[in-house]
TORPA-4810 file (N, C-alpha, C, O; in nm, 3 decimals):
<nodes>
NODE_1_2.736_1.152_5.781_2.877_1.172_5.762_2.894_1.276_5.653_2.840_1.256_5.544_X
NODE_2_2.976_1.403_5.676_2.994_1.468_5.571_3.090_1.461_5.475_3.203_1.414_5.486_X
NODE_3_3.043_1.507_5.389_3.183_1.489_5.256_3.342_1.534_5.349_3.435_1.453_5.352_X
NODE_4_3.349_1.631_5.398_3.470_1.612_5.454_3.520_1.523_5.573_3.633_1.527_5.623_X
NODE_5_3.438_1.460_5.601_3.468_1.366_5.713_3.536_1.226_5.628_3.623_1.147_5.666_X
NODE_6_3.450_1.232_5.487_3.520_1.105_5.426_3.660_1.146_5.321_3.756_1.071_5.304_X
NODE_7_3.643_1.277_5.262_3.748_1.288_5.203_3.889_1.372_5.244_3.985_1.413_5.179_X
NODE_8_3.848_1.375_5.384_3.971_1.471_5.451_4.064_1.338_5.509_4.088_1.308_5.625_X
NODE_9_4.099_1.283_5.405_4.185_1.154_5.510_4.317_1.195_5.574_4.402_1.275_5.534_X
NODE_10_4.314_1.131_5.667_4.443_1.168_5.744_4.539_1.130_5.687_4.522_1.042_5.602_X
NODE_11_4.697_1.187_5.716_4.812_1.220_5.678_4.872_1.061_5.776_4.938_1.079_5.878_X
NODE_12_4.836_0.904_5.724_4.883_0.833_5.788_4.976_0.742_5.654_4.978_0.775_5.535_X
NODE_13_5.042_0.633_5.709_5.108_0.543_5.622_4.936_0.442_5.568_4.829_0.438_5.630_X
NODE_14_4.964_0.392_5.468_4.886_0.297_5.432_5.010_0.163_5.462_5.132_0.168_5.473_X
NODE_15_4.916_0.053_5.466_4.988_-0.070_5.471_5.024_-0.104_5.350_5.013_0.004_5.292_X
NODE_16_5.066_-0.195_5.257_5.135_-0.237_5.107_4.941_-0.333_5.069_4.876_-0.334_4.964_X
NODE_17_4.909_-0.399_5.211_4.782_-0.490_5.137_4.691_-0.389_5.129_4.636_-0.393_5.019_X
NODE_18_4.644_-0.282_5.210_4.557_-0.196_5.182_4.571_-0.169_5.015_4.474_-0.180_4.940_X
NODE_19_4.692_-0.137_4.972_4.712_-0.056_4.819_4.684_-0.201_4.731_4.612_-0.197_4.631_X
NODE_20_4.730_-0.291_4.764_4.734_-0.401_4.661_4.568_-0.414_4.726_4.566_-0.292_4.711_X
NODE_21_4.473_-0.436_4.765_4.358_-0.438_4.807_4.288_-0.386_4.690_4.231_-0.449_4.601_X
NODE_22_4.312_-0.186_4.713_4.280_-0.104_4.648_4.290_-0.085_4.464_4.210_-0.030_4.388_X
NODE_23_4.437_-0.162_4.433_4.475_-0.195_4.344_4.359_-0.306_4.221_4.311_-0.278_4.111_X
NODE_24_4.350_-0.438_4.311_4.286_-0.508_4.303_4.115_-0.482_4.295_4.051_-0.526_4.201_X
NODE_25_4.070_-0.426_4.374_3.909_-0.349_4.307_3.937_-0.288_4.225_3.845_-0.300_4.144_X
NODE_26_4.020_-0.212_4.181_4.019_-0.065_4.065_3.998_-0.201_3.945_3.893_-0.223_3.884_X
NODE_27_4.134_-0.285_3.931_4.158_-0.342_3.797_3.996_-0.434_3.795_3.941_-0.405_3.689_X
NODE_28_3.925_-0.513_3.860_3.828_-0.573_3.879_3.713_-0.490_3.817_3.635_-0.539_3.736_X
NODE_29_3.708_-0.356_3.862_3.571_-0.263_3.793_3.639_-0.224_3.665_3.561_-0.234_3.571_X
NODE_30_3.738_-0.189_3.638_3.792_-0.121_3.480_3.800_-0.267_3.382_3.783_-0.252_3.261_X
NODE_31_3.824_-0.401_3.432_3.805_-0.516_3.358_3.667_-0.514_3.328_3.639_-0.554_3.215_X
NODE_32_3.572_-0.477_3.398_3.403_-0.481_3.336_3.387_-0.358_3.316_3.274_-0.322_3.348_X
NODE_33_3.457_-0.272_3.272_3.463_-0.119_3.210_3.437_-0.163_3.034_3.489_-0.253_2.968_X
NODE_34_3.327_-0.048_2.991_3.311_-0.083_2.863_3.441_0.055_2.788_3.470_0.160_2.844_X
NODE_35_3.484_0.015_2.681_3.609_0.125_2.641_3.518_0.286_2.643_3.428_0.342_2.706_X
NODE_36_3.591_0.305_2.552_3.543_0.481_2.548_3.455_0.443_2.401_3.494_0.379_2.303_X
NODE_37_3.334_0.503_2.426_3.289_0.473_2.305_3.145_0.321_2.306_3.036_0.319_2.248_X
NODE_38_3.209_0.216_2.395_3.124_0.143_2.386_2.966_0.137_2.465_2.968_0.211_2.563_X
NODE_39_2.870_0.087_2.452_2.730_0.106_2.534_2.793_0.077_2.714_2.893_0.013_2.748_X
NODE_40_2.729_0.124_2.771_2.780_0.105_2.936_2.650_-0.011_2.942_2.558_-0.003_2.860_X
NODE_41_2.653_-0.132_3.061_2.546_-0.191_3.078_2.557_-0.205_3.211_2.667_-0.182_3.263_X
NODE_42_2.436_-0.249_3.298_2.451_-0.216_3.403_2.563_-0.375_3.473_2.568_-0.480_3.410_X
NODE_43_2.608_-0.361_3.555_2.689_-0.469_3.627_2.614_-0.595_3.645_2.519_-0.548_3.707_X
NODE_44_2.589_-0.721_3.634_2.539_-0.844_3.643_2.534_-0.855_3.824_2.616_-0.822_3.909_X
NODE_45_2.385_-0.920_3.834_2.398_-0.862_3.981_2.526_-1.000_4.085_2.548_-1.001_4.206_X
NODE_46_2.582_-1.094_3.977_2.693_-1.181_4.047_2.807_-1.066_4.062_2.876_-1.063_4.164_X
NODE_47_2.825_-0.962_3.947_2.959_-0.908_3.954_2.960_-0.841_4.069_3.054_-0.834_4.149_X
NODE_48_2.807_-0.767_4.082_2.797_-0.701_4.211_2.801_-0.777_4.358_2.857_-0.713_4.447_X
NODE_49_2.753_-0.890_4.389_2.786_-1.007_4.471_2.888_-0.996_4.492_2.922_-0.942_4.598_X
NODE_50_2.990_-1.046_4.393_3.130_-1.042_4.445_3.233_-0.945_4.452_3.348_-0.964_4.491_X
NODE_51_3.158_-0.792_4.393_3.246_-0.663_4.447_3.179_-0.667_4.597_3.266_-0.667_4.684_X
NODE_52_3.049_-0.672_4.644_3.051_-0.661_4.781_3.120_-0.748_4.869_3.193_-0.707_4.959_X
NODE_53_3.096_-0.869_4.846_3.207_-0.991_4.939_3.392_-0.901_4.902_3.480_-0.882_4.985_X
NODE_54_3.393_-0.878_4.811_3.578_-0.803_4.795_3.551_-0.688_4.920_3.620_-0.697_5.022_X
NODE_55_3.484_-0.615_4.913_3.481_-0.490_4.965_3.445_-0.534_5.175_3.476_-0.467_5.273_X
NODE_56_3.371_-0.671_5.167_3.350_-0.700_5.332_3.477_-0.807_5.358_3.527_-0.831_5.467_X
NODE_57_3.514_-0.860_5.240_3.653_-0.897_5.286_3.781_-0.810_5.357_3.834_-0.833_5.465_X
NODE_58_3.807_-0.716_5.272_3.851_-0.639_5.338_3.844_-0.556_5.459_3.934_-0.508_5.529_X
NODE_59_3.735_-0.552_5.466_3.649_-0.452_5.614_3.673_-0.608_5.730_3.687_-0.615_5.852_X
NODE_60_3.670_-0.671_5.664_3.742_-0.795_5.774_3.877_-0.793_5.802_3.927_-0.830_5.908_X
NODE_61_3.932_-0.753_5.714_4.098_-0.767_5.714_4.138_-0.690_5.817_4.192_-0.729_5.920_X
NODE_62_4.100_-0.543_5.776_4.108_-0.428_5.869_4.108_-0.456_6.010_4.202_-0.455_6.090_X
NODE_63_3.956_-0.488_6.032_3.879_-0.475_6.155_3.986_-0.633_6.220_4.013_-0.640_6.340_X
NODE_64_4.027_-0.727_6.137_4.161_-0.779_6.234_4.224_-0.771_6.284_4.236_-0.806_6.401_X
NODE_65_4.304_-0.712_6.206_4.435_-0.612_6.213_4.387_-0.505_6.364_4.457_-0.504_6.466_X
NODE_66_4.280_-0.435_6.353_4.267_-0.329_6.454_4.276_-0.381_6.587_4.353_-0.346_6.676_X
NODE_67_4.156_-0.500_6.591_4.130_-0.623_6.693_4.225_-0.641_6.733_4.253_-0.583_6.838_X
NODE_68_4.321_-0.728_6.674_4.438_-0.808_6.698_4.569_-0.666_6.772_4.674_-0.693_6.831_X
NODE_69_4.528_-0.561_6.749_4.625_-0.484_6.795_4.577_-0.429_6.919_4.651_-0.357_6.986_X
NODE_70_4.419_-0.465_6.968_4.366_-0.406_7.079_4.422_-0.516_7.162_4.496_-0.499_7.259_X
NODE_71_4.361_-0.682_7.097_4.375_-0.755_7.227_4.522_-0.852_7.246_4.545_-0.950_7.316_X
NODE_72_4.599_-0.783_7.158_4.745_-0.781_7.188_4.814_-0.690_7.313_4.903_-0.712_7.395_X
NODE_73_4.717_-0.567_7.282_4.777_-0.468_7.380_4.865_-0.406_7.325_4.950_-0.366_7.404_X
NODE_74_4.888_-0.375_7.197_4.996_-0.357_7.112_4.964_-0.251_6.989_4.991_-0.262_6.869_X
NODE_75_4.897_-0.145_7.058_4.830_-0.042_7.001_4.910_0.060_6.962_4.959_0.143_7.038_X
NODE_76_4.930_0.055_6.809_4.970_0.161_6.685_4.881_0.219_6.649_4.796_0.185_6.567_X
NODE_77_4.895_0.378_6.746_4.763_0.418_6.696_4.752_0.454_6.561_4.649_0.420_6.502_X
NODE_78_4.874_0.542_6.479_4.856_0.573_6.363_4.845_0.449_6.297_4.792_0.487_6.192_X
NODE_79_4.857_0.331_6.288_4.810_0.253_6.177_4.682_0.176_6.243_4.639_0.088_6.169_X
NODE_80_4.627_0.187_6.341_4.461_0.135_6.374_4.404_0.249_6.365_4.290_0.230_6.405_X
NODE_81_4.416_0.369_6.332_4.373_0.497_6.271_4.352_0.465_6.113_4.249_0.458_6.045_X
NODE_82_4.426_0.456_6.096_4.455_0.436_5.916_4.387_0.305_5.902_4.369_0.296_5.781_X
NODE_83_4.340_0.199_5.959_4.268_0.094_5.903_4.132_0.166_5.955_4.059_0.211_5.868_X
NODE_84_4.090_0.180_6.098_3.995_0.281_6.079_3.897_0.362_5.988_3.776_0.353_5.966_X
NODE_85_4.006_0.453_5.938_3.924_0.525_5.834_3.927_0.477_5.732_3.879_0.551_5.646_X
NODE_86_3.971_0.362_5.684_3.971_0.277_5.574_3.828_0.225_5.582_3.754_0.234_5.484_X
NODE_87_3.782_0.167_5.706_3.669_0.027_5.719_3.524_0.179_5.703_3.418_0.157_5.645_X
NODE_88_3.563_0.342_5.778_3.513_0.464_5.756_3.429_0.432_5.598_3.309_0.414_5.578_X
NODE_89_3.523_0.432_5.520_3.513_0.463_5.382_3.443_0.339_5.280_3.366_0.350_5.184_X
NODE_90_3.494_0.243_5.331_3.429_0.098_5.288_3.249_0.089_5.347_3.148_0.037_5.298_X
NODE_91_3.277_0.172_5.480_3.143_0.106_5.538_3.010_0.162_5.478_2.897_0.120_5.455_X
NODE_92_3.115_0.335_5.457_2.991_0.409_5.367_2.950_0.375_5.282_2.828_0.387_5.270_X
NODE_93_3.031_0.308_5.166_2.990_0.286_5.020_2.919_0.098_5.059_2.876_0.014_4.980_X
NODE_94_2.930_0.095_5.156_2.903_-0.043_5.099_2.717_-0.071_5.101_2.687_-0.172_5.038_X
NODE_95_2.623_-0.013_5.149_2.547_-0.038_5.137_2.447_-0.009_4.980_2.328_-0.028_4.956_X
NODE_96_2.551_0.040_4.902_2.551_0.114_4.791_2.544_-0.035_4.671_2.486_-0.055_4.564_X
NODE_97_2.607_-0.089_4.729_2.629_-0.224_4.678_2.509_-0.335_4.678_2.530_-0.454_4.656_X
NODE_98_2.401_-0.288_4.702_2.268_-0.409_4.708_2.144_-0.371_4.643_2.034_-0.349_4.694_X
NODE_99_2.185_-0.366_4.500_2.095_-0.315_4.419_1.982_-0.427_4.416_2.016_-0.544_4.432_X
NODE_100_1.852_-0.395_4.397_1.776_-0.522_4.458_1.736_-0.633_4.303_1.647_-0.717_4.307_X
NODE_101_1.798_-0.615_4.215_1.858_-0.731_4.155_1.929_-0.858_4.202_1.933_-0.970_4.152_X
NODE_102_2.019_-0.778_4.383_2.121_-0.878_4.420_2.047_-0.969_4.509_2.108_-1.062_4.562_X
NODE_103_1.899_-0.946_4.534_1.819_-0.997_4.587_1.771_-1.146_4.582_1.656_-1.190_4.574_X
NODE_104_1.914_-1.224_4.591_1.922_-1.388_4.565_1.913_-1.465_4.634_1.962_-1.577_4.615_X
NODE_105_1.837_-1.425_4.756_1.865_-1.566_4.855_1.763_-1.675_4.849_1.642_-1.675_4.826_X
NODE_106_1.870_-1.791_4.883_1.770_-1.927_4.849_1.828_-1.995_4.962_1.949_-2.011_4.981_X
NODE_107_1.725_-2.036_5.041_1.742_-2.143_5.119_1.766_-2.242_5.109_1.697_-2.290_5.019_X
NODE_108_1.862_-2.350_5.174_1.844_-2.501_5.168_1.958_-2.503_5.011_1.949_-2.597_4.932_X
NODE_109_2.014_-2.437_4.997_2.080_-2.502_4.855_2.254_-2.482_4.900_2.303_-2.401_4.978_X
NODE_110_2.307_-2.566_4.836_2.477_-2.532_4.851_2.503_-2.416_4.755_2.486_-2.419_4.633_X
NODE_111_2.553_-2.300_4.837_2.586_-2.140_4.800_2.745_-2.173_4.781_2.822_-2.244_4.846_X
NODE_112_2.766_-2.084_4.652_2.908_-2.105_4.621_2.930_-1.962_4.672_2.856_-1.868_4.646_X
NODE_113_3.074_-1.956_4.771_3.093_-1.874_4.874_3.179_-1.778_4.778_3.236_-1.694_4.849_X
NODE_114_3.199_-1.767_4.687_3.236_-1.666_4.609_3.091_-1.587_4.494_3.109_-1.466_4.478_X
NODE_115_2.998_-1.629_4.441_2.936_-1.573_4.324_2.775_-1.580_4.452_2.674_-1.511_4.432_X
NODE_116_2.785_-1.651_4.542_2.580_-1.659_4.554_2.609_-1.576_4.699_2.719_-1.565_4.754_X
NODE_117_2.492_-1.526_4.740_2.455_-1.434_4.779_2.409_-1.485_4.967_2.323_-1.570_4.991_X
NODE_118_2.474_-1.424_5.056_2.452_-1.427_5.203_2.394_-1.339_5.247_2.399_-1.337_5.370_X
NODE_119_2.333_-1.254_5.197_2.250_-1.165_5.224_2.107_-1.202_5.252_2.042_-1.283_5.186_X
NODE_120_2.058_-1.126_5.373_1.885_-1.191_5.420_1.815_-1.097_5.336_1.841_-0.977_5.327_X
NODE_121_1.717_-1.167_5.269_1.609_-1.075_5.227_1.571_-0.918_5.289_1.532_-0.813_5.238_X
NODE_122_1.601_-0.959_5.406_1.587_-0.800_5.494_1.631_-0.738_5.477_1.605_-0.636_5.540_X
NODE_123_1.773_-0.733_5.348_1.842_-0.598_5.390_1.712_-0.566_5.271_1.665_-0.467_5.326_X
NODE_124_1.632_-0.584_5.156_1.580_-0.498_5.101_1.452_-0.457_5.143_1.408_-0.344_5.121_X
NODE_125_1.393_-0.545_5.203_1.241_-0.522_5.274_1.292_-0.393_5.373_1.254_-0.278_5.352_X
NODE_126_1.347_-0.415_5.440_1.408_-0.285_5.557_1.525_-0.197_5.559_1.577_-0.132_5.650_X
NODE_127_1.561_-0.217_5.403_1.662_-0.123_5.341_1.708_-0.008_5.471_1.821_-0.026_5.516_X
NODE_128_1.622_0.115_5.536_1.644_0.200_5.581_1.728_0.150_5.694_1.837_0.200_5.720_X
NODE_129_1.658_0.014_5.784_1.719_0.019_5.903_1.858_0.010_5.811_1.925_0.113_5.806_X
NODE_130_1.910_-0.123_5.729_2.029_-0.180_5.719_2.117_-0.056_5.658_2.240_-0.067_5.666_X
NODE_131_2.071_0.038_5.609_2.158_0.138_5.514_2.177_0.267_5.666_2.271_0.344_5.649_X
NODE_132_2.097_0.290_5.799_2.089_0.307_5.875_2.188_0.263_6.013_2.220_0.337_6.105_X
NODE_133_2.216_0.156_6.000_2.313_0.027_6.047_2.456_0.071_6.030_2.528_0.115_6.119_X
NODE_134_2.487_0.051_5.897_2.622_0.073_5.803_2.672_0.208_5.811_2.793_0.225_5.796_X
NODE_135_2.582_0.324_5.838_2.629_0.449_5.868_2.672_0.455_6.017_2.790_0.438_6.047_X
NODE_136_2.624_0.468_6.064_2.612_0.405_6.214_2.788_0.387_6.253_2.856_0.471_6.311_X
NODE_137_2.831_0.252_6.201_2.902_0.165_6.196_3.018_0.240_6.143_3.126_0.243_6.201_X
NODE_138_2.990_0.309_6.013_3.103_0.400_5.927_3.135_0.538_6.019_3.243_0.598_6.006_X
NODE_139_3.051_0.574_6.096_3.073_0.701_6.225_3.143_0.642_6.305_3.234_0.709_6.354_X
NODE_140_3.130_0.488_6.351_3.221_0.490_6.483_3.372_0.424_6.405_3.480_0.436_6.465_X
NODE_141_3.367_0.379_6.312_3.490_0.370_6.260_3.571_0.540_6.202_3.684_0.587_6.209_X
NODE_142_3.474_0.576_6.163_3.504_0.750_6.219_3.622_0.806_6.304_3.733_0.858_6.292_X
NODE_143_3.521_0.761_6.406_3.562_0.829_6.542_3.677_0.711_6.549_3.787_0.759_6.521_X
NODE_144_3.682_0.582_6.577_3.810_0.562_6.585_3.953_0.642_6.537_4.058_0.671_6.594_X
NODE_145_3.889_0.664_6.377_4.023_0.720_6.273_4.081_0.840_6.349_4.195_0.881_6.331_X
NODE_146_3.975_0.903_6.453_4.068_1.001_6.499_4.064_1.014_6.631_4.037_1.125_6.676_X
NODE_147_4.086_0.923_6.704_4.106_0.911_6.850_4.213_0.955_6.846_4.278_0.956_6.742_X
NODE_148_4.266_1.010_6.980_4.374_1.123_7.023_4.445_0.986_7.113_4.563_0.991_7.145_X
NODE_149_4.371_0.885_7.143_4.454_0.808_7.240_4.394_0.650_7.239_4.289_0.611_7.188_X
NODE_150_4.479_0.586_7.298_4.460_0.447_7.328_4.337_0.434_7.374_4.260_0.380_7.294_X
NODE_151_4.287_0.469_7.490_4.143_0.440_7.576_4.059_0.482_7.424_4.019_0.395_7.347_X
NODE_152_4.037_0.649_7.397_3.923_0.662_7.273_3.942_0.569_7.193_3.847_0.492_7.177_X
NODE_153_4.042_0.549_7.131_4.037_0.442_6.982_4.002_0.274_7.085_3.922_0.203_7.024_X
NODE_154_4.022_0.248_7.143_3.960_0.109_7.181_3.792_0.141_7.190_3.705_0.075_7.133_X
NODE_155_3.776_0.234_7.257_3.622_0.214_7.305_3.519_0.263_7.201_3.398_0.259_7.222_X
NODE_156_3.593_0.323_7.050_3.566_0.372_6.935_3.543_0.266_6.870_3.451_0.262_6.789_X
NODE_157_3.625_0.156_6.894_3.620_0.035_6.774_3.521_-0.076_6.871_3.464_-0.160_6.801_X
NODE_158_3.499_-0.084_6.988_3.391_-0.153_7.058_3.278_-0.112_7.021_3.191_-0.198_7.006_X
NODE_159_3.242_0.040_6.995_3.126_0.031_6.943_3.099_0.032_6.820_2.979_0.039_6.795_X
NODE_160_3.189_0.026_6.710_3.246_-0.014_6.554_3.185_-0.171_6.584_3.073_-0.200_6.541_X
NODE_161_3.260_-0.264_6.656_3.222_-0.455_6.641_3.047_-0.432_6.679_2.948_-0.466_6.613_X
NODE_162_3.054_-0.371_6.791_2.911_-0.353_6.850_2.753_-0.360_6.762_2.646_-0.420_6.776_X
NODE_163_2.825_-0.241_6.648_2.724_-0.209_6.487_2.743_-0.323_6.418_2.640_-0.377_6.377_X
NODE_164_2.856_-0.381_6.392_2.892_-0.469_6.278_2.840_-0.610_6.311_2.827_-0.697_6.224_X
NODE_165_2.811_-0.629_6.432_2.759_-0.741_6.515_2.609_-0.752_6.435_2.571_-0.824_6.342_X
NODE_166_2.537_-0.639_6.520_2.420_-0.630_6.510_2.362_-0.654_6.367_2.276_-0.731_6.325_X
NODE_167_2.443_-0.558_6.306_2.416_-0.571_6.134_2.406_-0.743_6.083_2.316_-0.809_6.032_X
NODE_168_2.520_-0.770_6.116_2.560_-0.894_6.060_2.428_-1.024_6.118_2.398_-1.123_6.052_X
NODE_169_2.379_-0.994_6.227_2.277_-1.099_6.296_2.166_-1.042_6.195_2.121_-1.108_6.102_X
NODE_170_2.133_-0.928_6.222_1.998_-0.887_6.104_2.012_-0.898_5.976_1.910_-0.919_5.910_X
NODE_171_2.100_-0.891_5.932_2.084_-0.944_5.770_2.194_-1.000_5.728_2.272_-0.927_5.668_X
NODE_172_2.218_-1.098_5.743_2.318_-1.207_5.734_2.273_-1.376_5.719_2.246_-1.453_5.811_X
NODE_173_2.275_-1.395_5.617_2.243_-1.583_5.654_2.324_-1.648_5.569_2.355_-1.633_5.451_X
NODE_174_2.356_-1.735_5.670_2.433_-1.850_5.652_2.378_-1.967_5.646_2.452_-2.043_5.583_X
NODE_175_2.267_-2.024_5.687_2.190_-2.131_5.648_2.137_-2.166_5.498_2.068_-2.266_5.478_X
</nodes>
């Protein structure tokens, strides 16, 4: 994906939760912002845990919203465009997010679904496929953002669930 593919965003409305979304990560990283002046340290790998769960929460929200407007039949394209290149932009950065500090998984224990970690060991053993995966995934949410029509943007975001599927079975645990 090139730099202008992610920073040429289209001329669409944002929704009010997208901004309060957006809102909400900014104040979250500037609250663990050291002032001007103080030592920087690196992020605790829980804080990072739960900026990635914020950041796939949202890429859920979206990818609802888009869903729910396909199998409604009730397709706005400019705003399933605009969540689109939203889940685009999330999908890129997010593999950015698994510094292998975050490398916490434990079997067999009760995971608190906010701070412990659902991530399979695999995404770091096979980093390439999973960081491989997520691009993948961030192209066809891409190509959704700029479908010219109903048929492209549906069959854009089928193969968007298609990646996000796959990803999610390979390095995902819930047990």
């Amino acid at each position: 994906m090139t730099n202008e593919m992610l920073f040429t965003a289209p001329s669409r409305r944002r929704s009010g939760r997208a901004i309060e979304g957006t809102i909400l990560a900014v104040g979250l990283i500037l609250a663990g912002s050291p002032a001007p002046g103080q030592s920087q340290e690196t992020p605790t790998a829980t804080d990072t845990i739960m900026a990635r769960k914020l950041v796939m929460d949202t890429l859920s929200d979206k990818m609802d919203a888009i869903e729910l407007m396909i199998s409604s039949d009730k397709i706005d394209l400019n705003a399933g465009q605009a969540d689109a290149n939203d889940v685009s932009v999330y999908l890129t950065a997010f593999p950015l997010l698994f510094p292998p500090s975050t490398n916490q998984w434990k079997p067999n224990v009760d995971k608190d679904p906010i701070t412990d970690t659902f991530a399979a060991p695999d995404v770091w053993t096979k980093f390439a496929d999973f960081y491989r995966q997520a691009t993948a995934a961030a192209k066809a949410a891409f190509t959704a953002s700029r479908a010219q029509n109903d048929n492209d943007f549906k069959a854009a975001v089928a193969q968007l669930r298609t990646g996000c599927n796959a990803c999610h079975a390979a390095y995902m645990k819930m047990d």
